[in-house]
C-alpha positions in Angstrom: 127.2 136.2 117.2 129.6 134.1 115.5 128.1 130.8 114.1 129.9 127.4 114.5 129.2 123.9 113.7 131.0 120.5 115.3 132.7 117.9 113.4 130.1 115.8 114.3 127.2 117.5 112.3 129.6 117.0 109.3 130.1 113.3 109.7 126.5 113.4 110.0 125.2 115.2 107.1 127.8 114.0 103.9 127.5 110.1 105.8 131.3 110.3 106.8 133.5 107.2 108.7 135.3 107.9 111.1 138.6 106.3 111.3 140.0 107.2 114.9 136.7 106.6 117.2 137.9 108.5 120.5 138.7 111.3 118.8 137.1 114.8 119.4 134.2 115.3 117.2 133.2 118.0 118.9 135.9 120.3 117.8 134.4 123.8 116.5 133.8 124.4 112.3 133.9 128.4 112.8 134.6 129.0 108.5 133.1 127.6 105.5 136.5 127.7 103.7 138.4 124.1 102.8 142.2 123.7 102.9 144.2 120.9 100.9 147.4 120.7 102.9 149.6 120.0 100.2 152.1 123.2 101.3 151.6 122.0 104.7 153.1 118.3 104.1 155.7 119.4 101.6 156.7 121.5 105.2 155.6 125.3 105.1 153.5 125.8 107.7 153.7 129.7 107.4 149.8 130.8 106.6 148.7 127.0 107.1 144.7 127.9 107.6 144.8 125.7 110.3 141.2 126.7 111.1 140.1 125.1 108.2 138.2 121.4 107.5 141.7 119.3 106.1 140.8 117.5 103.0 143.6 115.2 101.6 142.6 113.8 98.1 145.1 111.5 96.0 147.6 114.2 95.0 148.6 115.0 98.8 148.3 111.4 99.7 150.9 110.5 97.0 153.1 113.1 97.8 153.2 111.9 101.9 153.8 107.9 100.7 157.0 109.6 99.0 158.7 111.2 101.7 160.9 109.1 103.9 159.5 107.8 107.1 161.5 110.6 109.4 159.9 113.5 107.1 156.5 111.8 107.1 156.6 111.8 111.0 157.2 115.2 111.4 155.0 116.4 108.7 152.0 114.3 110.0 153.0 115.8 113.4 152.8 119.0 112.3 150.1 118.9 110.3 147.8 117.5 113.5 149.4 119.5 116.0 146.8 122.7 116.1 144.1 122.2 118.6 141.8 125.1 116.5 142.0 122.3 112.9 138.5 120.7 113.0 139.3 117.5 111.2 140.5 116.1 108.2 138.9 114.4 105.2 139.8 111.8 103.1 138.2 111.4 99.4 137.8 108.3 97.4 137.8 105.6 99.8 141.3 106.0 100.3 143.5 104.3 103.0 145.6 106.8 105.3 148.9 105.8 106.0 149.5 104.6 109.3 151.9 107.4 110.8 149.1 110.1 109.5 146.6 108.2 111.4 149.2 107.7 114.7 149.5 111.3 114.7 146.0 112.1 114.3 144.8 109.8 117.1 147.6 110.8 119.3 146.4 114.7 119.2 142.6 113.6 118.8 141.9 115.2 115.8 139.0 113.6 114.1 140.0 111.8 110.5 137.2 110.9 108.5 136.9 109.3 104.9 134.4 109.8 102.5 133.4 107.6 99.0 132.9 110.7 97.2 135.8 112.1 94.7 137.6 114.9 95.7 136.4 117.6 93.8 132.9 116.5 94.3 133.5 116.4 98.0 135.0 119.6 98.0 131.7 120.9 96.4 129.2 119.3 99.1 131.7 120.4 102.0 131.8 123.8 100.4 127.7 124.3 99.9 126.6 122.3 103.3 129.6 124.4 105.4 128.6 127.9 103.4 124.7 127.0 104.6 125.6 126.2 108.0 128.0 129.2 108.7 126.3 131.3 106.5 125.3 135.0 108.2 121.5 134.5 108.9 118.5 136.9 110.7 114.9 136.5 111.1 112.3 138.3 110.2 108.5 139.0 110.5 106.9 138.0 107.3 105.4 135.2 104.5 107.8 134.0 101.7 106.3 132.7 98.6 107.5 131.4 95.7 105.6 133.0 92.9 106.6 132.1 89.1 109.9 130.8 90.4 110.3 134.4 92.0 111.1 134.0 95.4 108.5 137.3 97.1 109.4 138.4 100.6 105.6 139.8 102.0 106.5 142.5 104.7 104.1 144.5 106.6 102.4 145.3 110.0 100.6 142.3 111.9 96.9 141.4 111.0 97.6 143.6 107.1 96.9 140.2 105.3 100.1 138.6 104.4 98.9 135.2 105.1 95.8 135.1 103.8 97.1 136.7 100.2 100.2 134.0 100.9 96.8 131.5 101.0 95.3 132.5 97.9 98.5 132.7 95.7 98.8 128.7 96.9 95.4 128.1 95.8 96.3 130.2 92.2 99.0 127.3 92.2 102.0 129.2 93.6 104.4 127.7 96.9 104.4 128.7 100.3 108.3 128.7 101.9 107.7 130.1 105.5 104.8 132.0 106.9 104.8 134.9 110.0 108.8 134.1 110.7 111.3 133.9 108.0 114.6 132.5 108.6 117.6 134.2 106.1 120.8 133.2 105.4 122.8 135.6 103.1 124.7 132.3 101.6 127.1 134.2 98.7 127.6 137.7 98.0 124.2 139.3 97.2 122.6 136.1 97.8 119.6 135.3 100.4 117.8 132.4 100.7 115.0 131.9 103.2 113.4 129.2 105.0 110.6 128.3 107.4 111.8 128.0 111.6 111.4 124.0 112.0 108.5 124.3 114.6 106.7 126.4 111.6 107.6 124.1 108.4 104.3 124.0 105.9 102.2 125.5 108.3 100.0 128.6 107.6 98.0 130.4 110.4 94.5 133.0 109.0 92.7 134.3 111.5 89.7 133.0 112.4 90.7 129.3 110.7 93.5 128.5 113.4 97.0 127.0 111.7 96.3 125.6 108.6 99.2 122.5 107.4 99.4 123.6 103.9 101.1 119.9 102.4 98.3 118.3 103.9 95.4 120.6 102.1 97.1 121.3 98.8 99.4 118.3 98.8 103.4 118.5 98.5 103.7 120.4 95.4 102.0 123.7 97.2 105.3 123.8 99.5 108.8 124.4 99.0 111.9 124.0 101.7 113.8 127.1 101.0 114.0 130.4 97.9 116.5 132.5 97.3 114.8 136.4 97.9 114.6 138.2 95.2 112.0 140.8 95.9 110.4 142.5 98.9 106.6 143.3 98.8 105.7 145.3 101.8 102.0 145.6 102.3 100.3 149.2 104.1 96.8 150.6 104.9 96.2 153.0 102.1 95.8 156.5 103.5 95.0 159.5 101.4 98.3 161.0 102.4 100.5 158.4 101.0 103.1 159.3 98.2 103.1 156.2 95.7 105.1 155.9 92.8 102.8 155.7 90.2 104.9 155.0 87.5 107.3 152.5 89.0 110.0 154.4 87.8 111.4 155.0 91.6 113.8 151.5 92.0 113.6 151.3 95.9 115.3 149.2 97.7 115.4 147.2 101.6 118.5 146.0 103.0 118.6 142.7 104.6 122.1 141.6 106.2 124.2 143.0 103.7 121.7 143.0 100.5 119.8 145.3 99.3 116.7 143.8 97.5 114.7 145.4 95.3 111.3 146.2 97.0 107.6 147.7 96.2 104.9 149.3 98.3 101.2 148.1 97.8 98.5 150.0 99.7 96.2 147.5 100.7 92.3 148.7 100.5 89.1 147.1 100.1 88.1 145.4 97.0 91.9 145.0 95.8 93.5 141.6 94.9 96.7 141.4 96.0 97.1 138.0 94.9 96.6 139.1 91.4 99.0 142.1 91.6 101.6 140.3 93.5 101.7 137.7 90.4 101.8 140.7 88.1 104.8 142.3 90.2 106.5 138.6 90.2 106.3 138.7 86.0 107.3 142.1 85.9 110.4 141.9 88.1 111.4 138.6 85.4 110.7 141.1 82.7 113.1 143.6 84.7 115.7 140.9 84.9 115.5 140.2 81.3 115.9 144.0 80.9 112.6 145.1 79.9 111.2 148.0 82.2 107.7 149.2 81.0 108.3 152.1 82.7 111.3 153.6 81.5 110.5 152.6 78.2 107.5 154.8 78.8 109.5 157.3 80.0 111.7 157.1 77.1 108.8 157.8 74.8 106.9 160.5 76.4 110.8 162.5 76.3 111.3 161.3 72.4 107.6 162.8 71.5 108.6 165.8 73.9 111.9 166.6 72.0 110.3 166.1 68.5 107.4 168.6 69.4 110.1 170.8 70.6 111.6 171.1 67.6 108.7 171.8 65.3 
């Protein structure tokens, strides 16, 4: 399904005026990408991303106040013409000329002025538009934040993924979402997930009911969203199972269009998987600083191999 936003939500989130009231602010944001028109008003429409949020800082505004008043009519015509442009945005606090705002009114296209410069409004537009459009899924699971490792906890209902989520809090890690994790794959390789809003700090063990986890461990024990660095998927141990007992094996589970790096542990009595969820957290830093224990094992056991060899 392809994800949209209104003009609204925008004028909304960055605290934007809006300088035509009676305009149509529920016009569709479809893409994430922002357009300065400055091709547009010098008069080459051809490729104009017309789909795009307008944003006008002091260089495009300068160049309009140059034209004449006959090319400044047709440009501004032009430029508010397309019934697909969502709105346009004005940095800095400055004032549109008159026969940009006619045109704008006239076609009910939504102009809005912010206080912010224009590269810093380009920024917030940029993130809050990439959030909101971003591809997103949801899945069935507990994301923590464990040593600033964002852990994705995966496995079959009842296994124990919210009561190990509840003792890593209490061992002074964050809880981000428990049972359903919301994902938004925000940047190439990037995912970040959140809790649903119904399900925001809450924590549900069986046999204690929901649990609100700000309200026992106070705010610090809770975080609002984590990018997902590593999956953790938890099964019953069975004496059949085939378990890389080195860690030299680099699986991998593909979420959206990411593949994340991801572990099995077998969950059996007398096991702490809080503890060896905190160790697999350090160890994945450790792996992103470029130390693997394991191949460096590896590495050994071949060098003392190959020197035996040769005596």
């Amino acid at each position: 399904m392809h994800k949209s936003i209104q003009t609204r939500d925008l004028i909304e989130e960055l605290d934007l005026v809006l300088l035509n009231p009676g305009a149509d602010t529920q016009r569709e944001i479809t893409v994430s990408d922002i357009n300065r028109p400055g091709l547009a008003l010098a008069g080459f429409f051809i490729y104009h991303p017309a789909e795009r949020v307008q944003l006008l800082g002091q260089t495009e505004l300068a160049f309009f106040n140059s034209m004449q008043e006959h090319e400044q009519r047709a440009r501004a015509d032009s430029l508010c013409q397309f019934v697909q442009t969502p709105c346009i945005v004005v940095s800095r606090d400055q004032t549109l000329p008159d026969i940009l705002l006619e045109a704008a009114t006239r076609y009910r296209l939504p102009v809005l002025r912010a206080k912010l410069g224009t590269s810093k409004l380009a920024g917030r537009l940029q993130r809050f538009l990439d959030l909101k459009l971003a591809p997103e899924t949801q899945v069935h699971g507990v994301l923590v934040d464990v040593y600033g490792i964002g852990i994705l906890i995966m496995g079959s209902s009842g296994i124990g993924k919210s009561e190990t989520a509840l003792e890593l809090i209490k061992r002074g890690h964050r809880l981000v979402a428990d049972d359903a994790v919301e994902i938004r794959q925000v940047d190439d390789q990037v995912l970040v997930g959140e809790a649903p809003e119904l399900l925001k700090n809450l924590l549900e063990i069986r046999g204690l009911g929901i649990l609100n986890v700000m309200t026992l461990f106070g705010a610090g024990a809770i975080r609002t969203r984590k990018q997902i660095e590593f999956v953790i998927r938890l099964e019953m141990w069975k004496d059949e199972m085939l378990i890389d007992r080195l860690g030299l094996d680099e699986n991998t589970t593909r979420i959206l269009d990411t593949d994340l790096p991801c572990i099995t542990l077998p969950v059996m009595p007398g096991r702490n998987l809080a503890v060896l969820i905190e160790v697999a957290a350090m160890n994945q830093r450790l792996k992103r600083m470029g130390y693997n224990a394991a191949k460096d094992l590896s590495e050994k056991l071949l060098h003392v191999i190959e020197e035996q060899e040769h005596h």
